[in-house]
MIBAMAR-433061 format. One line per field, with one value per atom (N, C-alpha, C): residue in three letters; atom name; z negated, y negated, x. Coordinates in pm, whole numbers. Layout:
N
res: ALA | ...
atom: CA | ...
z: Z | ...
y: Y | ...
x: X | ...
This chain:
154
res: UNK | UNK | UNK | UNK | UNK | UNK | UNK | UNK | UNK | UNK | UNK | UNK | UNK | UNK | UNK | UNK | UNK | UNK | UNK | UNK | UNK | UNK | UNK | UNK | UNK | UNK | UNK | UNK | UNK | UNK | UNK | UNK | UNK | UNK | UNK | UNK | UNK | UNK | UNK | UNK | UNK | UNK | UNK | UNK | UNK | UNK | UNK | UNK | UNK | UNK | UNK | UNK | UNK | UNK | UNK | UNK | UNK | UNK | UNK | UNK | UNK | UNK | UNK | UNK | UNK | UNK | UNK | UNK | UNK | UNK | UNK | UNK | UNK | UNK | UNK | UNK | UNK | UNK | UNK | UNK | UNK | UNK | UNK | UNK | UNK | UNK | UNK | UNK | UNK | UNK | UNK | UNK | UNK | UNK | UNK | UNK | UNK | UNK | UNK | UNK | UNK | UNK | UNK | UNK | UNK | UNK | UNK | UNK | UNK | UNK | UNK | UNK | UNK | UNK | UNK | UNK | UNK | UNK | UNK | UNK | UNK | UNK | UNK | UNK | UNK | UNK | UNK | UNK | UNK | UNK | UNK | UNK | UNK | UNK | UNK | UNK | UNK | UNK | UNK | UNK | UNK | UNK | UNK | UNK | UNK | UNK | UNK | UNK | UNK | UNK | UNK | UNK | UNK | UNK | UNK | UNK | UNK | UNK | UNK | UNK | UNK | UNK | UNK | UNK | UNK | UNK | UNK | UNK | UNK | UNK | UNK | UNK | UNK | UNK | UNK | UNK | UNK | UNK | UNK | UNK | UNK | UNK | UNK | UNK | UNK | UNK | UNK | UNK | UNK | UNK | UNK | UNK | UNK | UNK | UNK | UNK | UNK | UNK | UNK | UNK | UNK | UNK | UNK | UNK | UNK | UNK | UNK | UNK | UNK | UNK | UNK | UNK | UNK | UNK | UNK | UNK | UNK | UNK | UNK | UNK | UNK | UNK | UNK | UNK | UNK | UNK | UNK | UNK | UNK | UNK | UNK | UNK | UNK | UNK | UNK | UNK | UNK | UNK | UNK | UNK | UNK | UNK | UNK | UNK | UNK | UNK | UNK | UNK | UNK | UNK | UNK | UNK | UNK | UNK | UNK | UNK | UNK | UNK | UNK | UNK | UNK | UNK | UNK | UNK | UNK | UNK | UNK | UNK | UNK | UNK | UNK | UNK | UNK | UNK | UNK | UNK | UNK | UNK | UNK | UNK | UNK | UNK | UNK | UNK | UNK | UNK | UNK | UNK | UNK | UNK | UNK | UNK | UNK | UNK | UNK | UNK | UNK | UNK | UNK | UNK | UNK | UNK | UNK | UNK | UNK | UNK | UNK | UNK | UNK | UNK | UNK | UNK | UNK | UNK | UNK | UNK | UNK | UNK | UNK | UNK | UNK | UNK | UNK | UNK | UNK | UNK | UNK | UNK | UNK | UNK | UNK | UNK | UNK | UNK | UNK | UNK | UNK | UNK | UNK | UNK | UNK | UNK | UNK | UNK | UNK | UNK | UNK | UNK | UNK | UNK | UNK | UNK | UNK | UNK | UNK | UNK | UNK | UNK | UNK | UNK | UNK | UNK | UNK | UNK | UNK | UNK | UNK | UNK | UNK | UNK | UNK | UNK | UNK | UNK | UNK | UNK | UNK | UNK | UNK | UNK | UNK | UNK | UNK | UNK | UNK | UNK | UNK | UNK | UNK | UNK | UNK | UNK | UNK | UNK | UNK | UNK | UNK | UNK | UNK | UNK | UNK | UNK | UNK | UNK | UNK | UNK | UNK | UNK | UNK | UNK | UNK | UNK | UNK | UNK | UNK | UNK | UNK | UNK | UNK | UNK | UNK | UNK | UNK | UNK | UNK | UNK | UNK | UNK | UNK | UNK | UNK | UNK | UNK | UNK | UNK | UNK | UNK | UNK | UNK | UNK | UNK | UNK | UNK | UNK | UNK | UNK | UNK | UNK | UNK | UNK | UNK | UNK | UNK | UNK | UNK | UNK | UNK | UNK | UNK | UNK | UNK | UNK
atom: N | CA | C | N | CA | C | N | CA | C | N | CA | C | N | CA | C | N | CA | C | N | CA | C | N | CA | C | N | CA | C | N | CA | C | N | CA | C | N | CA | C | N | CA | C | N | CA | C | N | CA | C | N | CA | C | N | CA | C | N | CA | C | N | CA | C | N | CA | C | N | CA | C | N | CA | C | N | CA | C | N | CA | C | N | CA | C | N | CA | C | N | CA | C | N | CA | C | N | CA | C | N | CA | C | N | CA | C | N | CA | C | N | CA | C | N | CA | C | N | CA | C | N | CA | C | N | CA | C | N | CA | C | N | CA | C | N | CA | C | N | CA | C | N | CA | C | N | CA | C | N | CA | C | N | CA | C | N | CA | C | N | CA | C | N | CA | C | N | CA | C | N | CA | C | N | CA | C | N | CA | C | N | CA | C | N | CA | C | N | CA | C | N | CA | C | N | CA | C | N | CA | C | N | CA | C | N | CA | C | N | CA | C | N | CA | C | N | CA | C | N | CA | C | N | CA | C | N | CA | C | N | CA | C | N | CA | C | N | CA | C | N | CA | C | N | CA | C | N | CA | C | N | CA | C | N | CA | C | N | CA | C | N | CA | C | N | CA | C | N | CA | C | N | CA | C | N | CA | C | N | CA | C | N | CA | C | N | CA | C | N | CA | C | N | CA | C | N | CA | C | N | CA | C | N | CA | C | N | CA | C | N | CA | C | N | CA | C | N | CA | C | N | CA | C | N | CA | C | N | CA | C | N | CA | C | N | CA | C | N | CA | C | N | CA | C | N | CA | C | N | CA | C | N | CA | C | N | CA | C | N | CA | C | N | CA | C | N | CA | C | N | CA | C | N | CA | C | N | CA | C | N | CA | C | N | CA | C | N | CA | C | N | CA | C | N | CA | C | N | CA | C | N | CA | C | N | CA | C | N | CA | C | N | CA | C | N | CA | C | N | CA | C | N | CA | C | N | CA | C | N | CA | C | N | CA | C | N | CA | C | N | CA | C | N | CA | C | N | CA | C | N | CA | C | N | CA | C | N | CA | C | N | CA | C | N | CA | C | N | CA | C | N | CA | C | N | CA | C | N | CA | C | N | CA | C | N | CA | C | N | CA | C | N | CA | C | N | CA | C | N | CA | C | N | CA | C | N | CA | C | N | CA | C | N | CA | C | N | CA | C | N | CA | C | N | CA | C | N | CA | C | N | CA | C | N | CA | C
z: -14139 | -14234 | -14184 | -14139 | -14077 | -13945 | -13868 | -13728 | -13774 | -13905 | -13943 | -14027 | -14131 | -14134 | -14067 | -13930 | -13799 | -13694 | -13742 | -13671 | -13708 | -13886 | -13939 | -13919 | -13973 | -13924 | -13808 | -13684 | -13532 | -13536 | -13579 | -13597 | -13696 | -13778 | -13870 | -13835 | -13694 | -13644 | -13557 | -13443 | -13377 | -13423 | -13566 | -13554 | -13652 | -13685 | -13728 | -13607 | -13509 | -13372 | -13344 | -13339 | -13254 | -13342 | -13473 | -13582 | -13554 | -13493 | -13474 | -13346 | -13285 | -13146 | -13145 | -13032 | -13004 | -13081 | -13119 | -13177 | -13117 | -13191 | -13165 | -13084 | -12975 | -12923 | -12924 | -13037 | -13053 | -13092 | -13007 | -13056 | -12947 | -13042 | -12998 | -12954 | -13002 | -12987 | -12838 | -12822 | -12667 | -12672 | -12538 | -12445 | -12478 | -12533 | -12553 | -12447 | -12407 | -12272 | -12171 | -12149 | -12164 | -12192 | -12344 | -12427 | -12454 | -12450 | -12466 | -12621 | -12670 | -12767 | -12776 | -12849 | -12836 | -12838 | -12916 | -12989 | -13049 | -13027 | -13057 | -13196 | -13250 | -13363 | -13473 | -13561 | -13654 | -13583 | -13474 | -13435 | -13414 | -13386 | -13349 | -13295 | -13134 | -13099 | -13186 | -13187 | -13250 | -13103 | -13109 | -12973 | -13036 | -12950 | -12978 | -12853 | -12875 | -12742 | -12618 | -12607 | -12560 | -12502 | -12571 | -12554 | -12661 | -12594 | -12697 | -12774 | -12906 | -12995 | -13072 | -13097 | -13252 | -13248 | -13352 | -13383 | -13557 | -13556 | -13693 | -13697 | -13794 | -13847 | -13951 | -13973 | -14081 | -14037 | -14068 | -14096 | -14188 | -14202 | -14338 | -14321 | -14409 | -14394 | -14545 | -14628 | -14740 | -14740 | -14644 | -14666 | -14652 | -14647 | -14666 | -14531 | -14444 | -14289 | -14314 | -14245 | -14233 | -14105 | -14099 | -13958 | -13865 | -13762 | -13651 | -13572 | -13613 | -13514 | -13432 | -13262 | -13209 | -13084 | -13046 | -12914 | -12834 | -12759 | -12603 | -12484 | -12511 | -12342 | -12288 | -12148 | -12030 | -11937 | -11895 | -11843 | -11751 | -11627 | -11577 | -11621 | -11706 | -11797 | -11673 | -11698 | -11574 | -11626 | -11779 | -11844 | -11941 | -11967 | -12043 | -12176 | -12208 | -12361 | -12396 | -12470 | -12516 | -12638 | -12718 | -12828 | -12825 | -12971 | -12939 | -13127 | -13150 | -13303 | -13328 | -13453 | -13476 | -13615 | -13615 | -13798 | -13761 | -13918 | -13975 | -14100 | -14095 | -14287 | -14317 | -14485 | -14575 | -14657 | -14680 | -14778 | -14766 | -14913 | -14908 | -14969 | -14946 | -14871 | -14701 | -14634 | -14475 | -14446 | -14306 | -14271 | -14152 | -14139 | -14023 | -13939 | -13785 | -13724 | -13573 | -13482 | -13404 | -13332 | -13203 | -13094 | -13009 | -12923 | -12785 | -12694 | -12619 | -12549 | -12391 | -12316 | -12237 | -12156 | -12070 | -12017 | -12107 | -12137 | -12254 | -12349 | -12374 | -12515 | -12563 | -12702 | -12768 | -12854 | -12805 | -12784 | -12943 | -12986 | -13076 | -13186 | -13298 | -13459 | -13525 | -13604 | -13728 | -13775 | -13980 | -14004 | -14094 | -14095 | -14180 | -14310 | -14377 | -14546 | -14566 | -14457 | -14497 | -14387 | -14418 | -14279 | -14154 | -14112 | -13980 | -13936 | -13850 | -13802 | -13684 | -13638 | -13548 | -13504 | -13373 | -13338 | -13205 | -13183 | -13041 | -12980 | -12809 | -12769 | -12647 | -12594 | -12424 | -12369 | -12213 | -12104 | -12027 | -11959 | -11902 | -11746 | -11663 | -11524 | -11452 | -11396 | -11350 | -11448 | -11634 | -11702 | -11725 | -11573 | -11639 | -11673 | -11729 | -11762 | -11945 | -11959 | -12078 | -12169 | -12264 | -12330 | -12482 | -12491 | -12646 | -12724 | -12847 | -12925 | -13081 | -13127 | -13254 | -13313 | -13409 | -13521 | -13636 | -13707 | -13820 | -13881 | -13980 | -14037 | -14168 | -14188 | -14327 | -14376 | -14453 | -14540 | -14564 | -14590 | -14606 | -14762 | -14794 | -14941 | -14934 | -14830 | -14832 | -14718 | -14725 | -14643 | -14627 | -14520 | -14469 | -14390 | -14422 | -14366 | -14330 | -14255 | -14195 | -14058 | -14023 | -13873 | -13842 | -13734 | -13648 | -13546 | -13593 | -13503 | -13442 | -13370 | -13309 | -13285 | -13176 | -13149 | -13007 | -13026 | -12915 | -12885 | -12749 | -12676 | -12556 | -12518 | -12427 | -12346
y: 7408 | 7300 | 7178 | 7208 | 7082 | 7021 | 7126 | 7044 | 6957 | 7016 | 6948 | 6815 | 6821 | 6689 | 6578 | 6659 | 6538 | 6469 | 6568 | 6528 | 6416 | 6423 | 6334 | 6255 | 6170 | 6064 | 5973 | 6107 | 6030 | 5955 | 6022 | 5981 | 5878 | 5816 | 5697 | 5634 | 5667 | 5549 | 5525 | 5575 | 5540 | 5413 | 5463 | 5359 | 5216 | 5211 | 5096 | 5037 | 5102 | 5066 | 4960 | 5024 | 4977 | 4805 | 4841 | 4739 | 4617 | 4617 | 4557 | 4492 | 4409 | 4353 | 4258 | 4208 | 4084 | 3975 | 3866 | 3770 | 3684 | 3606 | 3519 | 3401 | 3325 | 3220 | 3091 | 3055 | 2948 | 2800 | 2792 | 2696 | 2591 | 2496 | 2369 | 2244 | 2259 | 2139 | 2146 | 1993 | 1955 | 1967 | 2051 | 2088 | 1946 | 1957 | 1822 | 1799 | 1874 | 1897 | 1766 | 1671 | 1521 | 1448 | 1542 | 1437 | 1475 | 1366 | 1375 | 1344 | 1437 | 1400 | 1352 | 1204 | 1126 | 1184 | 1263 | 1343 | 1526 | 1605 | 1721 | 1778 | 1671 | 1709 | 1706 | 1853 | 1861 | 1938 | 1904 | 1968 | 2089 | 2179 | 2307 | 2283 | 2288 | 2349 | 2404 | 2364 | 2475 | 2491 | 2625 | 2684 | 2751 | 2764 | 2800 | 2844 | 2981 | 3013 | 3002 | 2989 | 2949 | 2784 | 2728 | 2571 | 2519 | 2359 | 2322 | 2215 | 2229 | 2177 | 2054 | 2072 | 2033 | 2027 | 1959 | 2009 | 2022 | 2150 | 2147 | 2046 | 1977 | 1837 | 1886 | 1899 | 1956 | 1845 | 1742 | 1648 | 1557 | 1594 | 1562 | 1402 | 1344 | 1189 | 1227 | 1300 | 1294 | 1245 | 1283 | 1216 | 1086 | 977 | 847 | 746 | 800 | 749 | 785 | 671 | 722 | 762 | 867 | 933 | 887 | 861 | 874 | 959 | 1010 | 1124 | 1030 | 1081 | 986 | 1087 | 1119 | 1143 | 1073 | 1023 | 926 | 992 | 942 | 969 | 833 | 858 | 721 | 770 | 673 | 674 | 581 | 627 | 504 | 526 | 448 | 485 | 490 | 558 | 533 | 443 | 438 | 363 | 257 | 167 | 53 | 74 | 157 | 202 | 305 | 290 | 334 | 411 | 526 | 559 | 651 | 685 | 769 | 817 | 960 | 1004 | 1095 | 1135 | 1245 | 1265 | 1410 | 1437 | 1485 | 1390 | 1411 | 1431 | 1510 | 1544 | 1462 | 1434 | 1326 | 1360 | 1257 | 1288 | 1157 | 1048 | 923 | 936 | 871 | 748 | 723 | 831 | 829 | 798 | 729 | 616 | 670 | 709 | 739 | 654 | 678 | 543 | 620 | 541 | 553 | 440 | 429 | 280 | 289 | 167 | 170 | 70 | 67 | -37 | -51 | -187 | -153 | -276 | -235 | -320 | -275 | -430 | -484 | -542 | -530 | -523 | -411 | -441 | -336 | -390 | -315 | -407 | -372 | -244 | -146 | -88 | -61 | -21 | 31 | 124 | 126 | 223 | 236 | 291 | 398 | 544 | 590 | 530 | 602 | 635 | 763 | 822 | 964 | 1041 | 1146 | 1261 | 1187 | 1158 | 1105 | 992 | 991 | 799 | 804 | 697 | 666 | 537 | 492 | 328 | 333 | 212 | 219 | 53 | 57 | -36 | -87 | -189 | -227 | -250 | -140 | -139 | -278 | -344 | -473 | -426 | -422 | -362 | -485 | -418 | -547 | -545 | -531 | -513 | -421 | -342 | -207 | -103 | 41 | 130 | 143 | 248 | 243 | 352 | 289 | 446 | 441 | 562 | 577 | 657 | 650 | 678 | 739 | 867 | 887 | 921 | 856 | 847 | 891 | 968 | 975 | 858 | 834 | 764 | 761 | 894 | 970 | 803 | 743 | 709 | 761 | 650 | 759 | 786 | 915 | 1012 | 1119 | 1125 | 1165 | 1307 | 1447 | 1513 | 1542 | 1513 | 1566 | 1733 | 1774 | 1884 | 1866 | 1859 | 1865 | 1896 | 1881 | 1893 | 1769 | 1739 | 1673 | 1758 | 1811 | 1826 | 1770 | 1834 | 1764 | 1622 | 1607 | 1492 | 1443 | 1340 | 1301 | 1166 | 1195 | 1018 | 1010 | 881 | 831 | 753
x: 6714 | 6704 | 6782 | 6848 | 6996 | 6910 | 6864 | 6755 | 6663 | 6611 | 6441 | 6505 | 6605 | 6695 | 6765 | 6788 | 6827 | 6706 | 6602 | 6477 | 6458 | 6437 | 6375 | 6461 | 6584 | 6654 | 6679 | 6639 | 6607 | 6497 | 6376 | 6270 | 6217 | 6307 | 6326 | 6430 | 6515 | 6649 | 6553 | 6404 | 6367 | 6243 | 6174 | 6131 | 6146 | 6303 | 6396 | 6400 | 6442 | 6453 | 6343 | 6199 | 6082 | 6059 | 6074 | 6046 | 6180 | 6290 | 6353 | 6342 | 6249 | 6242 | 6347 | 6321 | 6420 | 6424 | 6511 | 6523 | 6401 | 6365 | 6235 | 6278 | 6276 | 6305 | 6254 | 6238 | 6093 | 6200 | 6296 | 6380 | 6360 | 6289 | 6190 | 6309 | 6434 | 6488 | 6545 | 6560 | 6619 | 6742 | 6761 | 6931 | 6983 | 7113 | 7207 | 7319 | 7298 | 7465 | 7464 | 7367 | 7384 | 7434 | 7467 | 7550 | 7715 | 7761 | 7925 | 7983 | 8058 | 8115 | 8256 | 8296 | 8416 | 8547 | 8494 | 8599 | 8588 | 8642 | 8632 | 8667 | 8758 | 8810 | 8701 | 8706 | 8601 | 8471 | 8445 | 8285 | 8297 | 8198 | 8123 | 8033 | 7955 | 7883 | 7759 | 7636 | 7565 | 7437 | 7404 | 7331 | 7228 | 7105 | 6967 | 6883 | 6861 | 6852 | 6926 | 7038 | 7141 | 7145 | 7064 | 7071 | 7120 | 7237 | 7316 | 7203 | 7227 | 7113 | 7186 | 7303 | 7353 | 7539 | 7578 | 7716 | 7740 | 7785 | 7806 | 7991 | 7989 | 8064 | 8157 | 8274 | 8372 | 8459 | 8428 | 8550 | 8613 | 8750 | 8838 | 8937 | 8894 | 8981 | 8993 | 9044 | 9125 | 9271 | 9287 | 9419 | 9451 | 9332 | 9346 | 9305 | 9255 | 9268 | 9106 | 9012 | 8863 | 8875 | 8699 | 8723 | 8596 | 8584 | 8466 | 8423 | 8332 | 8296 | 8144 | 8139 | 8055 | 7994 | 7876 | 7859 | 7742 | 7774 | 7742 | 7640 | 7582 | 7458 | 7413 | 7490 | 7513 | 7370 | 7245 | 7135 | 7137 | 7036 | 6991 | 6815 | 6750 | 6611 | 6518 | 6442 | 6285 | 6193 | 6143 | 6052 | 6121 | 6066 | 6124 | 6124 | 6037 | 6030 | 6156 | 6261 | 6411 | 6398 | 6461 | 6454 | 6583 | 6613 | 6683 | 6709 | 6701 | 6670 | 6749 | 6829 | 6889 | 6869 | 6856 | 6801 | 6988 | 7055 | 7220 | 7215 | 7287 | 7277 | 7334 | 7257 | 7271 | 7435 | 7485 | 7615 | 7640 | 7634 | 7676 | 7784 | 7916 | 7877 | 7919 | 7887 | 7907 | 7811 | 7821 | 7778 | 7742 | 7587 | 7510 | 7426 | 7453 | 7377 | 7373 | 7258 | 7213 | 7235 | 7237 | 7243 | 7237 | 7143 | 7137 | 7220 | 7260 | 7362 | 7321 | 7305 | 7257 | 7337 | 7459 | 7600 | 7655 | 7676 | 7782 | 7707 | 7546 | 7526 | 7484 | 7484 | 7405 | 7308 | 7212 | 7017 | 6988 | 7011 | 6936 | 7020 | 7061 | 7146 | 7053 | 7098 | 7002 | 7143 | 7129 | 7199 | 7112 | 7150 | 7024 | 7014 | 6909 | 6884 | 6840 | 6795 | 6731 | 6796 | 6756 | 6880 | 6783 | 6675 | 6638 | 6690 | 6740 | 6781 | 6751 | 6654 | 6622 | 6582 | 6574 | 6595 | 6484 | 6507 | 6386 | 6466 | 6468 | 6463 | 6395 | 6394 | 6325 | 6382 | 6447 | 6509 | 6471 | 6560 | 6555 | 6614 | 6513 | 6596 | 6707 | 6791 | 6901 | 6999 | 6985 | 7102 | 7192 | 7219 | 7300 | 7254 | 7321 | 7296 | 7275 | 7219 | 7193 | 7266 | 7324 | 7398 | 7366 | 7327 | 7296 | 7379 | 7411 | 7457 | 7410 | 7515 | 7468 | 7630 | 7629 | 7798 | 7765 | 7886 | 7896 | 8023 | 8016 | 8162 | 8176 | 8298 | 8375 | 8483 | 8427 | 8528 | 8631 | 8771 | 8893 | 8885 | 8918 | 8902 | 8842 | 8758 | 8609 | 8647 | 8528 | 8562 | 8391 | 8333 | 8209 | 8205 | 8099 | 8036 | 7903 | 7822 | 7714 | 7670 | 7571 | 7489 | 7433 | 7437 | 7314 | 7260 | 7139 | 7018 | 6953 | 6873 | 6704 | 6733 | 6826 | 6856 | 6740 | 6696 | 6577 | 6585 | 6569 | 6530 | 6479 | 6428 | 6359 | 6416
C-alpha cells in the first residue's frame, strides 16, 4: 500500500514537472545597458530575459530637498531622424521628461501627461554628438515609487 502511494505521488511530481516548462521569454523591450544612470540613489535595475529593461524608482525627498533621478545615452546618430520614448509611471506632481541634446544644445523637451513621453528631433551632421535623456523630478515633500520601461530611440 505505501509503494502504490509513492508511485502515485512520483507519478503526479512527474507530471507537475512536465506542466511546468520554462519561463516564457517573449520580453520585447530593448537592452538599456547604453544607458547611464546619473545617479544610483533610489534605482533598481529591472531585467527581462536577462536584458536590462527598466529601473524600478523609490525615491524619497520628504524630508524637504527635491530629488533628480536622470539616465543619459551619448550617440554618434547614423540617420537624421532622432527619437527617444519612455513609458514612466504616472504620479503628479513629478515631473517627467524626455530630451535630446546635440553639443551644447538641446534641440528636443517634452514633459509627460500620460505614463508615455516621448520627443523626436533632426540630427545636424558637424554639430556634435547626440545625448538623450529620460528624468524623473520628486518635488521636495513628495516620495515617488515607479518604473520606467520600454524605453526607445532612434
Amino acid at each position: 500500500m505505501v509503494c502504490r502511494l509513492m508511485g502515485r505521488i512520483g507519478v503526479l511530481g512527474l507530471l507537475l514537472l512536465a506542466a511546468c516548462g520554462p519561463p516564457e521569454s517573449t520580453c520585447s523591450e530593448r537592452d538599456i545597458r547604453s544607458w547611464t544612470p546619473a545617479t544610483s540613489e533610489g534605482s533598481t535595475p529591472v531585467y527581462c530575459s536577462s536584458k536590462l529593461v527598466g529601473y524600478q524608482l523609490d525615491i524619497d525627498a520628504s524630508d524637504g530637498r527635491p530629488r533628480l533621478w536622470e539616465m543619459v545615452q551619448l550617440d554618434q546618430p547614423v540617420k537624421p531622424a532622432l527619437s527617444v520614448s519612455a513609458d514612466i509611471d504616472l504620479l503628479t506632481p513629478v515631473a517627467r521628461s524626455v530630451r535630446i541634446e546635440q553639443g551644447a544644445f538641446k534641440i528636443a523637451e517634452v514633459y509627460g501627461v500620460s505614463s508615455n513621453v516621448s520627443t523626436t528631433a533632426t540630427y545636424k551632421p558637424g554639430d556634435g554628438n547626440v545625448l538623450r535623456a529620460v528624468r524623473v523630478a520628486v518635488p521636495s515633500g513628495m516620495r515617488y515609487r515607479g518604473q520606467i520601461r520600454d524605453v526607445r530611440w532612434d
